[in-house]
C-alpha positions in Angstrom: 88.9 117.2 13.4 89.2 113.7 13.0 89.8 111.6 9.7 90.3 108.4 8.0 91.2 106.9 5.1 88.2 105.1 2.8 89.0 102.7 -0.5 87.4 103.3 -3.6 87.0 100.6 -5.9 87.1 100.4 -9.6 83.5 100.4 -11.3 81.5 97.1 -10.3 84.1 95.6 -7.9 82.3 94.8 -4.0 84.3 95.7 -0.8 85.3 92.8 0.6 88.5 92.4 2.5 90.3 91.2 -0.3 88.6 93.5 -3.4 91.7 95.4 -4.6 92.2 99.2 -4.1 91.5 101.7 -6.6 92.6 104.8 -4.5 93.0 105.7 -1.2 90.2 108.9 0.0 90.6 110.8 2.9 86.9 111.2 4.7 86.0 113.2 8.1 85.9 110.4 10.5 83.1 107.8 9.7 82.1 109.9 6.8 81.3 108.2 3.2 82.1 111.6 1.2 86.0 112.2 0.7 87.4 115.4 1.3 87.4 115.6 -2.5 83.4 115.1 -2.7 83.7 111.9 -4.2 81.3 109.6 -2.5 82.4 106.2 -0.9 80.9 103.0 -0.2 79.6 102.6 3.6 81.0 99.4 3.4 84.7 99.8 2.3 87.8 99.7 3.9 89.0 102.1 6.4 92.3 102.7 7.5 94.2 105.3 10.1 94.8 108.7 8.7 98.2 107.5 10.2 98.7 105.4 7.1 98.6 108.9 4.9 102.0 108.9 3.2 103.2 105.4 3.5 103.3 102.8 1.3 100.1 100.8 2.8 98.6 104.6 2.2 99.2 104.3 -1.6 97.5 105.0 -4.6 96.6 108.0 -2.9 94.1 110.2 -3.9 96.2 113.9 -4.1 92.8 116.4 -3.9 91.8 114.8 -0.5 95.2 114.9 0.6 95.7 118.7 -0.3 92.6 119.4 1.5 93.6 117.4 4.2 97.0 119.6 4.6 94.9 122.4 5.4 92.5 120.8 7.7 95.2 119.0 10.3 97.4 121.2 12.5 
């Protein structure tokens, strides 16, 4: 299964290229709900699933990455 990694925002911030991270969300790929169930905007930032566990992958958020642990091989 593929995946990526979303932004969420803080409440009332748009997602423009520049718009400051809240928290990272790992989503199936293209999806808008996080592996957490929290749903993203369509329009945020996406990054490689690569990124997970680096410092460009940071804040993460830890119930998508657990969940994400025991979808990868």
């Amino acid at each position: 299964m593929e995946h990526e990694m979303r932004a969420e925002y803080e409440e009332g911030v748009t997602s423009d290229a520049g718009a400051p991270v809240k928290v990272w969300h790992m989503v199936r790929r293209e999806g808008i709900k996080a592996l957490c169930g929290r749903m993203l905007e369509p329009s945020a930032v996406t990054q490689s699933a690569d990124t997970w566990g680096t410092p460009e992958g940071e804040p993460f958020c830890f119930l998508c990455g657990a969940i994400y642990l025991r979808e990868v091989p």
